[in-house]
N, C-alpha and C positions, 0 to 999 in steps of 0.2 A: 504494500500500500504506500503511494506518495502523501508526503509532509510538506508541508512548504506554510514556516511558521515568522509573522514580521513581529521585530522585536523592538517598539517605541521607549524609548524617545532618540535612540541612537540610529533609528529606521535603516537596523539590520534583518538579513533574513535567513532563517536559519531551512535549508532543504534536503530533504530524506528519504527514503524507503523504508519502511519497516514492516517485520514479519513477525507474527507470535502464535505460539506451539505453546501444547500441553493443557492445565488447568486456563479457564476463561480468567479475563480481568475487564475490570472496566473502569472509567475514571474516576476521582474520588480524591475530595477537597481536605484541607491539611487542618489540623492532625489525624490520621484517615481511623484510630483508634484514642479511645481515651490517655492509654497509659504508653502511648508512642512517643518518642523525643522531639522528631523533626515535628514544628508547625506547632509545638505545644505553646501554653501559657509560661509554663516555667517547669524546671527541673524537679520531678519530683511531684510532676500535677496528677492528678484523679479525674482530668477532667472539667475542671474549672475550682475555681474558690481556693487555688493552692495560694503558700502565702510563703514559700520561700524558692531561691532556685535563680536562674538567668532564662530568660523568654531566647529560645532558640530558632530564627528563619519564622516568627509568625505574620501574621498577615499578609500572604501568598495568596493572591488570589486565583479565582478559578477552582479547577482540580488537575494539580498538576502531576501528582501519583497514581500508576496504576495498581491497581490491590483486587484482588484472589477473590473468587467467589464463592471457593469453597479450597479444602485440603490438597494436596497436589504441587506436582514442579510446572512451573513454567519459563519459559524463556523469550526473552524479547530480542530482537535484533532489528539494529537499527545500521541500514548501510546505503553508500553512496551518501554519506555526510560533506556538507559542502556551507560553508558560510558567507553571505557576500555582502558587503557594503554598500553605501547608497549610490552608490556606480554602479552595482551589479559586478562589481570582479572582488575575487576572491579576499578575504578579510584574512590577518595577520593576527596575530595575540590573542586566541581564545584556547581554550581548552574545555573537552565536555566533561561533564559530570554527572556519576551515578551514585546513589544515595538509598539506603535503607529507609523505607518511608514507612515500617511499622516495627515490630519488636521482635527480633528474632532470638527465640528462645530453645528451650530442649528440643533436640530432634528437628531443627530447621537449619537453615544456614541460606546462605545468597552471596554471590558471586558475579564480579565483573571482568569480561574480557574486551580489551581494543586491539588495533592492528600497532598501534604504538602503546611505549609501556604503559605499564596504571600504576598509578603513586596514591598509597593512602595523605587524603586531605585532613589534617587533625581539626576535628572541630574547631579547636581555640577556648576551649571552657577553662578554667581556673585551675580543674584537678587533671587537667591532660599532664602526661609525663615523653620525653620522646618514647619511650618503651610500651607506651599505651595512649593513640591519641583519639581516643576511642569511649573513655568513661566505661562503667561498668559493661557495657557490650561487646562480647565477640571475648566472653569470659575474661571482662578488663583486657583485651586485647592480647592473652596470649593463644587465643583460635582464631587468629587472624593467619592464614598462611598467602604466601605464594610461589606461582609453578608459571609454567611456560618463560626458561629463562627465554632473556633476548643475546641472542647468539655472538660473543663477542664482547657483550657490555662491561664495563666496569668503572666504576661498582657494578656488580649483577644488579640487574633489573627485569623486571619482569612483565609477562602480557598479562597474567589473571591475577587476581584478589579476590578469596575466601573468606566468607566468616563463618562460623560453625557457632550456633546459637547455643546460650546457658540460660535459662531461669536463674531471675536473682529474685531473692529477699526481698529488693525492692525495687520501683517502677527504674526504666534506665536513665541512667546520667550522661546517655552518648548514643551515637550511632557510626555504622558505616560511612564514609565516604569515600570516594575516591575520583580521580582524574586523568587524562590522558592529554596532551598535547598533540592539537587537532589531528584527530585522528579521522579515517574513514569510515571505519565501521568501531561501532560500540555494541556490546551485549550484557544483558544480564540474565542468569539462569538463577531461581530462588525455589523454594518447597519450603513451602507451610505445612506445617502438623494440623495448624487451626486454619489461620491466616496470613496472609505476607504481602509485602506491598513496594514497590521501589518507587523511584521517580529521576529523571533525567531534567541534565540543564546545561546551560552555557554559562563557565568564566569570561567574562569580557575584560580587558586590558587597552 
């Protein structure tokens, strides 16, 4: 299916194909669960009336994540990525971005592949550490892996980024992220036990 999305006030356009396999999804406004990170009120919310925390990406409008309609892996792919300026010729300084956009807990996990590497994006919260920039998600960040080196690099770097989901104690203090430097194709493959949900974006520079 083609994309072709304008992005005001810098009246960019971002253009695509995308394809999606497996369990259905459909679109769905942020925070797409109560006890989800991205798009919440703050760190540590229920859902509203929380009273402590840092407000994470809210007021997003739209529905920018796709989420699970039921149990299941699904996978999204998104290719022939092309970004263009108000010229219409190709734009410089972006990178795309994929994002956990519900709570990946026991028995889940979600993963992103590009045709250039993926760098975990550290939220930037207070308690990020470089060893965990992630908050309690992705078992405070030590089930985060990655595979698919890139042939040659060094530092090793990599095409895919894993999280493999823990239940915590309590609601999470973090989420996945990650980026690639404009890349062609971007994907993500996730499995909900319950639910799951990701959402895609543009770094602009």
């Amino acid at each position: 299916m083609f994309g072709n999305v304008g992005l005001p006030p810098w009246r960019i356009d971002l253009v695509f194909l995308h394809r999606i396999t497996g369990q259905t999804i459909y679109p769905k406004a942020l925070p797409t669960w109560s006890n989800a990170f991205l798009g919440n009120a703050c760190t540590g919310s229920t859902g509203g009336g929380c009273t402590d925390g840092t407000p994470f990406y809210t007021g997003i409008a739209g529905e920018p994540a796709l989420y699970q309609t039921g149990a299941g892996t699904t996978t999204v792919n998104i290719t022939k990525i092309s970004v263009l300026n108000p010229q219409g010729l190709p734009a410089t300084g972006w990178e795309a971005v994929g994002v956990d956009a519900e709570s990946t807990d026991n028995n889940e996990w979600i993963s992103f592949t590009a045709n250039e590497p993926v760098t975990i994006l550290p939220n930037g919260e207070s308690i990020d550490t470089p060893t965990d920039p992630v908050g309690n998600a992705c078992n405070s960040g030590a089930d985060l892996t990655y595979s698919n080196p890139v042939p040659l690099s060094s530092p090793t770097t990599y095409y895919t980024v894993t999280c493999d989901g823990v239940t915590t104690s309590t609601v999470k203090t973090g989420t996945p992220m990650v980026y690639a430097v404009t890349p062609t194709t971007f994907s993500s493959s996730f499995y909900g036990d319950s639910l799951e949900a990701m959402a895609f974006g543009l770094l602009l520079s």
